[in-house]
PAKE-150472 format. One record per residue (C-alpha): z, y, x. Coordinates in steps of 0.2 Angstrom, whole numbers. Example, Ala and Ser with C-alpha at 12.3 -4.5 7.8 and 13.67 -1.06 7.14 Angstrom:
BEGIN
<zz = 39 yy = -22 xx = 62>;
<zz = 36 yy = -5 xx = 68>;
***
This chain:
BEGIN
<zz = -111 yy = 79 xx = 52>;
<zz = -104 yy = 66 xx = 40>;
<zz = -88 yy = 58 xx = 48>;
<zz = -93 yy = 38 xx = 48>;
<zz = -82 yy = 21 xx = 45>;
<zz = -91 yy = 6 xx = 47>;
<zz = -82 yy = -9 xx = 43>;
<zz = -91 yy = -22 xx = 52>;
<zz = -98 yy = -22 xx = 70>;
<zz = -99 yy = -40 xx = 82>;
<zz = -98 yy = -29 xx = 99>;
<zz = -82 yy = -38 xx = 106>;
<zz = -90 yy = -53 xx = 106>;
<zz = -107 yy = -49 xx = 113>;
<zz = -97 yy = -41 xx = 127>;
<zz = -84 yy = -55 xx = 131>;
<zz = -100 yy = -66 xx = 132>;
<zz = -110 yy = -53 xx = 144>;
<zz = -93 yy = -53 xx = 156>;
<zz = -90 yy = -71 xx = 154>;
<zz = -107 yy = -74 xx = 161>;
<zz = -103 yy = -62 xx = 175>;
<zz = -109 yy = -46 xx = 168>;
<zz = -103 yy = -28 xx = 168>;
<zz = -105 yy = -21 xx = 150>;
<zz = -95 yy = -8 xx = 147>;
<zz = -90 yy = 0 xx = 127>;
<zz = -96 yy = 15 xx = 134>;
<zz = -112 yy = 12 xx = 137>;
<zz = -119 yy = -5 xx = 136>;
<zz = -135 yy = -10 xx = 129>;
<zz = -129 yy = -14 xx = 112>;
<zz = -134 yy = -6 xx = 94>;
<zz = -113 yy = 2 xx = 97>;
<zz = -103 yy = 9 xx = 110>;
<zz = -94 yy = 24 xx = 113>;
<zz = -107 yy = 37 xx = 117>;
<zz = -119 yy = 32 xx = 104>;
<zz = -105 yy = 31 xx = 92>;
<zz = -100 yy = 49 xx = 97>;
<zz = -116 yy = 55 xx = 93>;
<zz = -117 yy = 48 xx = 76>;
<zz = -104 yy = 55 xx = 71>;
<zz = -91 yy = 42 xx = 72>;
<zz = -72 yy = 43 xx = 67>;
<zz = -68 yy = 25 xx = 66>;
<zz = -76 yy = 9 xx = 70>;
<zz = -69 yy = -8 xx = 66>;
<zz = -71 yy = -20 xx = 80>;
<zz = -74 yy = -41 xx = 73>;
<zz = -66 yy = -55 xx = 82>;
<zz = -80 yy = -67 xx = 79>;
<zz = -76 yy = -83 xx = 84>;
<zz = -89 yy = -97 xx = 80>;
<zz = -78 yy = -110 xx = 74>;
<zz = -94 yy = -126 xx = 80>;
<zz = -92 yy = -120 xx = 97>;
<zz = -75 yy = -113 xx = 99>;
<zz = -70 yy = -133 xx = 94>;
<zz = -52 yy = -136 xx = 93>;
<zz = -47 yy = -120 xx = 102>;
<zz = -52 yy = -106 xx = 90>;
<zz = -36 yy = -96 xx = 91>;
<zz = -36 yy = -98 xx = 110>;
<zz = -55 yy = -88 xx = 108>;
<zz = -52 yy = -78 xx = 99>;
<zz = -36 yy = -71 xx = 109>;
<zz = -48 yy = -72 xx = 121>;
<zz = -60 yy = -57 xx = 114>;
<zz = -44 yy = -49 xx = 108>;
<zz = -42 yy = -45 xx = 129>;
<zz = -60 yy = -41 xx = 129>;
<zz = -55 yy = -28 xx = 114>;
<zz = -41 yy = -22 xx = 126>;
<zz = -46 yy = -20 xx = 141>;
<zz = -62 yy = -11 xx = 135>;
<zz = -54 yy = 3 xx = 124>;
<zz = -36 yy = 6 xx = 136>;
<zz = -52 yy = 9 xx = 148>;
<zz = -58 yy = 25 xx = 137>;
<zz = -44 yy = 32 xx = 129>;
<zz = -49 yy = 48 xx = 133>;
<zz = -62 yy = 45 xx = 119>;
<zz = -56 yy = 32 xx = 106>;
<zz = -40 yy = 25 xx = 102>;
<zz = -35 yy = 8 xx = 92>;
<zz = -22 yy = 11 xx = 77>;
<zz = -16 yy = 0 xx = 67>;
<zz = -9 yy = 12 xx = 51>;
<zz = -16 yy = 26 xx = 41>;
<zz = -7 yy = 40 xx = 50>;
<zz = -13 yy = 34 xx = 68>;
<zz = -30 yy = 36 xx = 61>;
<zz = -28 yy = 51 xx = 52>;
<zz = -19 yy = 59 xx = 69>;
<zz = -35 yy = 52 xx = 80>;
<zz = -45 yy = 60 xx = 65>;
<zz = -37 yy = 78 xx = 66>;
<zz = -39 yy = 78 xx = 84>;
<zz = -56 yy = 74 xx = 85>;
<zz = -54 yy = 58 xx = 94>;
<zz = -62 yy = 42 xx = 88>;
<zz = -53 yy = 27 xx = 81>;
<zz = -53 yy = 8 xx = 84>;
<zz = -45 yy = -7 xx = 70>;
<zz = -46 yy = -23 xx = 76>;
<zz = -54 yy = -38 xx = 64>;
<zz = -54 yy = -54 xx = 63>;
<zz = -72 yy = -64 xx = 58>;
<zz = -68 yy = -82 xx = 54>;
<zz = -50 yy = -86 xx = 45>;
<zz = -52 yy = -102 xx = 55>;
<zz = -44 yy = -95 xx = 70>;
<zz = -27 yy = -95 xx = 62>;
<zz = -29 yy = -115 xx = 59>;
<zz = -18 yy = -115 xx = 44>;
<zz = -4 yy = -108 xx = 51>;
<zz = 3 yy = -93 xx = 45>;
<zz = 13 yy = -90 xx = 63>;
<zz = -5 yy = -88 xx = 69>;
<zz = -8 yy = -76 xx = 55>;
<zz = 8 yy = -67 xx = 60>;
<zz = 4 yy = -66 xx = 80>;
<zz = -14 yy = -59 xx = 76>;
<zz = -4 yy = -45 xx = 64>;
<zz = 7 yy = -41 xx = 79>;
<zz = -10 yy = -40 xx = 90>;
<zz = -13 yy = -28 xx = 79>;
<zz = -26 yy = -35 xx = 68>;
<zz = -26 yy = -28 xx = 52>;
<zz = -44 yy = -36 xx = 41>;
<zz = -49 yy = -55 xx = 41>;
<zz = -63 yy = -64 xx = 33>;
<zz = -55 yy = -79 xx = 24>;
<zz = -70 yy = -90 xx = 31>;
<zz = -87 yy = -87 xx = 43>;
<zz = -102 yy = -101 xx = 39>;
<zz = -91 yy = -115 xx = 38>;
<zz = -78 yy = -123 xx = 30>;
<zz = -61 yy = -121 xx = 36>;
<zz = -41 yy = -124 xx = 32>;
<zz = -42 yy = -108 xx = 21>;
<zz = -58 yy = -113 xx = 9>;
<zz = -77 yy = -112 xx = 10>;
<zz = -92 yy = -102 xx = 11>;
<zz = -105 yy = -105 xx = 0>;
<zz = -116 yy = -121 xx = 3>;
<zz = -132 yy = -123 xx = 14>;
<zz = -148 yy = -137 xx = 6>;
<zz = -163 yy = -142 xx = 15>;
<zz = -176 yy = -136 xx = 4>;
<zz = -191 yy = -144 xx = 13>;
<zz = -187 yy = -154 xx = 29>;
<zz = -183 yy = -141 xx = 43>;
<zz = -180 yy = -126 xx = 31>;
<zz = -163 yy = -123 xx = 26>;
<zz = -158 yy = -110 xx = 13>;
<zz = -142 yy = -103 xx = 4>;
<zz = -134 yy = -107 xx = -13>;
<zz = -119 yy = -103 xx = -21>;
<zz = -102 yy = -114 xx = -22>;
<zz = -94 yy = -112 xx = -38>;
<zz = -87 yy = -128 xx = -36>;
<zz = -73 yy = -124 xx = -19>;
<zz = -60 yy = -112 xx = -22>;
<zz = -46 yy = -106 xx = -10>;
<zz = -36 yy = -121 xx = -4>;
<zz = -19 yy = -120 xx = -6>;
<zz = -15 yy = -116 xx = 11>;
<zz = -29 yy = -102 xx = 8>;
<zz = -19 yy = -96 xx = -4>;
<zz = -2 yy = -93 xx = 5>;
<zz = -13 yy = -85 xx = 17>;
<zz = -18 yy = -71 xx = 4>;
<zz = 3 yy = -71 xx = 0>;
<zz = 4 yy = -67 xx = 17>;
<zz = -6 yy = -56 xx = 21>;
<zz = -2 yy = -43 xx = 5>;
<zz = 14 yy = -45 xx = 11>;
<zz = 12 yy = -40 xx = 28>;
<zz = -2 yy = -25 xx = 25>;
<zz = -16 yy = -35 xx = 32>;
<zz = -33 yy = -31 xx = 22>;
<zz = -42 yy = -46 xx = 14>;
<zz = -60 yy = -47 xx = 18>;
<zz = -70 yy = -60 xx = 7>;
<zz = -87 yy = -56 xx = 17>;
<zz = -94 yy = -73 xx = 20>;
<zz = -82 yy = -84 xx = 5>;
<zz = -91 yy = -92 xx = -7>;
<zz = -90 yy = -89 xx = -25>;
<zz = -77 yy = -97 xx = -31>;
<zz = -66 yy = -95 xx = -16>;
<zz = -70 yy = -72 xx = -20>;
<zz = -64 yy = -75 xx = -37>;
<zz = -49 yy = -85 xx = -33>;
<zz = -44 yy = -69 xx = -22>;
<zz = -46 yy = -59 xx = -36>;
<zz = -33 yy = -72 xx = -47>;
<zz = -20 yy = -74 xx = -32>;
<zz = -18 yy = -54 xx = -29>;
<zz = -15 yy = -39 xx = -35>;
<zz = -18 yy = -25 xx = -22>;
<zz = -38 yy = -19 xx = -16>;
<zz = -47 yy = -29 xx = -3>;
<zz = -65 yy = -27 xx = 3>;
<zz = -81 yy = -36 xx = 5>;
<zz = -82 yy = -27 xx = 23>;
<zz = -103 yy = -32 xx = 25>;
<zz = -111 yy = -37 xx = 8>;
<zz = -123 yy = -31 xx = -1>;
<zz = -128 yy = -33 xx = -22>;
<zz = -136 yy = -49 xx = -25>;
<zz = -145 yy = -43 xx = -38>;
<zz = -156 yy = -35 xx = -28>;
<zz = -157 yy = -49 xx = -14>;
<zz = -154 yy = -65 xx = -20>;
<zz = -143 yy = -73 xx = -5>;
<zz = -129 yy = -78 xx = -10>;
<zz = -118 yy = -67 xx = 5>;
<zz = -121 yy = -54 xx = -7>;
<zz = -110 yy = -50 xx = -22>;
<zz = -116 yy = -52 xx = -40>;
<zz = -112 yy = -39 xx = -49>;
<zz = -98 yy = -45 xx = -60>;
<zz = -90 yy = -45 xx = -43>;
<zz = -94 yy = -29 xx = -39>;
<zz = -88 yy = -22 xx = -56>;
<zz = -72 yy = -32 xx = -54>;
<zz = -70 yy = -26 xx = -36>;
<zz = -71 yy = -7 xx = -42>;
<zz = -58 yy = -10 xx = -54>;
<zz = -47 yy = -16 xx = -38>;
<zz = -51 yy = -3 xx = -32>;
<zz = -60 yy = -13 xx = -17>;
<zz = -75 yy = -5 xx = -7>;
<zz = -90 yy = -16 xx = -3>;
<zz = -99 yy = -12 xx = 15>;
<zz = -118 yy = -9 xx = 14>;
<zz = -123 yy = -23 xx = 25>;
<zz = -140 yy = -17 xx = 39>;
<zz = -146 yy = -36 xx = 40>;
<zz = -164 yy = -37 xx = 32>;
<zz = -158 yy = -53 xx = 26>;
<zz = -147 yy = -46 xx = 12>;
<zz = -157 yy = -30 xx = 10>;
<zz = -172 yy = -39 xx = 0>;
<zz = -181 yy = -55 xx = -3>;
<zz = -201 yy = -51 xx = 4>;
<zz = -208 yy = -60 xx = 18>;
<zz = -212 yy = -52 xx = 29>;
<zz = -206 yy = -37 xx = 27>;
<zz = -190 yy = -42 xx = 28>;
<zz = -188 yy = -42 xx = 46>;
<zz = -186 yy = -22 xx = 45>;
<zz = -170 yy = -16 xx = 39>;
<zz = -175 yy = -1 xx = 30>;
<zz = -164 yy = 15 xx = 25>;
<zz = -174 yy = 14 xx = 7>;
<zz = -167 yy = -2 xx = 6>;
<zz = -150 yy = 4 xx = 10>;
<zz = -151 yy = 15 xx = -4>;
<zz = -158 yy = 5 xx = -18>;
<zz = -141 yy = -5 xx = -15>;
<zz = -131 yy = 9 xx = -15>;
<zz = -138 yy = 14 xx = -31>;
<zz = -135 yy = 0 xx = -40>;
<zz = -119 yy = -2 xx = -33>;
<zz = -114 yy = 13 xx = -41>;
<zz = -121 yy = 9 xx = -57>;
<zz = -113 yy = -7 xx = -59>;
<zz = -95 yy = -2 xx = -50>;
<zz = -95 yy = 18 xx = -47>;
<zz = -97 yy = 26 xx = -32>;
<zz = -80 yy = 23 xx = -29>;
<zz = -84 yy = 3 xx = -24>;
<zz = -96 yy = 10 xx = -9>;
<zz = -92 yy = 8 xx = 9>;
<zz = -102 yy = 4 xx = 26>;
<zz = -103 yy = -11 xx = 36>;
<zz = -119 yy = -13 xx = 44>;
<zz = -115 yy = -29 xx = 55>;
<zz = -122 yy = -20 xx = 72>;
<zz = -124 yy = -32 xx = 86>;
<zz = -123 yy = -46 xx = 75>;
<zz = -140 yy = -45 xx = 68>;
<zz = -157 yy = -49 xx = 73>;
<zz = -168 yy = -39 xx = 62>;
<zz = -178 yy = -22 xx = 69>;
<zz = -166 yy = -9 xx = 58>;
<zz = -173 yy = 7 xx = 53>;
<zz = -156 yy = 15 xx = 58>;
<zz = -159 yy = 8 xx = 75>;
<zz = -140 yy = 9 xx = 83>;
<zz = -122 yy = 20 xx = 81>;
<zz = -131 yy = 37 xx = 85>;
<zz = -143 yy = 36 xx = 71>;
<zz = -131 yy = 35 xx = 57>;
<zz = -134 yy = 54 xx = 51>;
<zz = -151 yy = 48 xx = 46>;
<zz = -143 yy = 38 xx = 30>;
<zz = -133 yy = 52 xx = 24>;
<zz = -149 yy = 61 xx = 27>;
<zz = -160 yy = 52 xx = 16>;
<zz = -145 yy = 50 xx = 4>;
<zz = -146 yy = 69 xx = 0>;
<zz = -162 yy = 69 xx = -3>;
<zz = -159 yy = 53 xx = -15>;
<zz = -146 yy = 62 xx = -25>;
<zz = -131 yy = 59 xx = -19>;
<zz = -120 yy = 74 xx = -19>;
<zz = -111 yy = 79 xx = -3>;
<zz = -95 yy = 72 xx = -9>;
<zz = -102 yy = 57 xx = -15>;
<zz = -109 yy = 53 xx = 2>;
<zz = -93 yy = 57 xx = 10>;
<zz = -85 yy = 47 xx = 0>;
<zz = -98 yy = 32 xx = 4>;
<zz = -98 yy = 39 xx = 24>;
<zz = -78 yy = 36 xx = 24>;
<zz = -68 yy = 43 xx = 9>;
<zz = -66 yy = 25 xx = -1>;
<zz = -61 yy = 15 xx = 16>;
<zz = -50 yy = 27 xx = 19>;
<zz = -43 yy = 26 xx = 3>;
<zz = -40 yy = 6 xx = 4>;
<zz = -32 yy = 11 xx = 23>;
<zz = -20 yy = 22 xx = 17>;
<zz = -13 yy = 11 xx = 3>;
<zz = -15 yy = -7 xx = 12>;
<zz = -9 yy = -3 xx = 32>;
<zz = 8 yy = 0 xx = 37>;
***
């Protein structure tokens, strides 16, 4: 069994919303595509956990939310410590690793949270959050993500924004968190913000759920001079599970499928080495019927990998070498 890192899951906040609402979810064994025994039998070694916070609804109190899910993040995981434990660093990871226990890195989805202020930055660091997207779907004091048009009245679609970088408080936030050992995550940035982080920094950061838009055309996905350049950081890219960003056909593009999956791996290796692969399949923050239906099927990818070509090393290192990697030279 292939040990796995994903990168990318919105669990926390489907459970904060299920107990706000007076339910009784639990990480062990909700209804959702992860929680702890699924994740045990996929062969999990590290998961991390997304503070989404939806910046439209969380109105003028999107730090206070997000703290908010950060108790959700807590209370649920100091419940199972028999079974997982959160780490912040490469050596608690590695220690959970050799003893066979699971591990738990806290995120942040949505740079908004912080409001431009680097002391919010710094609190969410001593929270123990150690990966945050610059933006979600909307602009905010750090930049933009890339732009929405209403192609026929009612349909809206997805372009890019070259035209938007980083603003300047954006910048000082990558400063920051470089400085402090907090990973930069450019999932969901637009264009011209991803390659101001390429110009304002100089260690590896990741694109924690994004696929190769040259293979689906929207524009959450990276082109490729962005995955080549991101190798050479020596950045890792997630594999996103969102049928969206797996291909362009209607309708077949309701089912995530492992083929799918593969094709972008392929690519992704051709343009930026294998080296630039990861996993971040965006479980319980998608709506499309996925092939690789929850946590505990993951072993079906590395599966249908081998028999793709990869070799067992190269789907290790997809599985969890390169985030590993990233980890160990990034957390502290």
């Amino acid at each position: 069994m292939v040990n796995v890192i994903d990168m990318h899951c919105d669990t926390i906040a489907e459970l904060y919303d299920n107990h706000k609402n007076g339910g009784r979810a639990s990480i062990l064994d909700c209804d959702l595509s992860i929680n702890l025994n699924k994740m045990e039998q996929g062969g999990y070694g590290l998961q991390n956990f997304a503070l989404f916070t939806y910046l439209e609804q969380a109105k003028d109190r999107p730090f206070e939310h997000c703290i908010k899910l950060a108790d959700t993040f807590f209370t649920e995981m100091k419940a199972h410590e028999d079974k997982i434990g959160i780490v912040t660093s490469y050596e608690e990871i590695e220690k959970n690793w050799n003893a066979g226990k699971m591990s738990a890195l806290l995120t942040v989805e949505e740079g908004g949270v912080c409001q431009g202020e680097l002391a919010y930055l710094r609190i969410l660091y001593q929270l123990g959050v150690r990966m945050m997207t610059l933006t979600w779907n909307f602009k905010n004091e750090l930049g933009w993500p890339n732009g929405r048009l209403e192609a026929e009245p009612g349909k809206m679609i997805s372009v890019p924004d070259t035209e938007h970088g980083l603003t300047e408080t954006g910048i000082a936030f990558l400063a920051e968190m470089e400085r402090l050992g907090m990973i930069i995550d450019i999932s969901h940035l637009n264009d011209g913000g991803i390659w101001d982080v390429f110009r304002h920094t100089t260690k590896p950061f990741v694109a924690s759920h994004s696929n190769c838009r040259a293979l689906a055309s929207h524009p959450r996905n990276l082109t490729d001079e962005m995955i080549r350049a991101l190798g050479e950081r020596g950045g890792v890219a997630g594999i996103n599970f969102c049928a969206a960003f797996l291909r362009d056909e209607k309708p077949e593009a309701t089912v995530s499928y492992i083929s799918d999956m593969i094709r972008h791996m392929k690519h992704m290796k051709q343009v930026g080495g294998i080296g630039v692969i990861g996993l971040g399949t965006d479980f319980d923050g998608i709506k499309s019927q996925v092939e690789v239906k929850d946590a505990s099927q993951m072993q079906l990818l590395a599966q249908a990998m081998e028999k793709e070509g990869f070799t067992a090393g190269e789907i290790d290192q997809v599985f969890h070498g390169n985030v590993l990697r990233v980890y160990k030279e990034i957390l502290r």
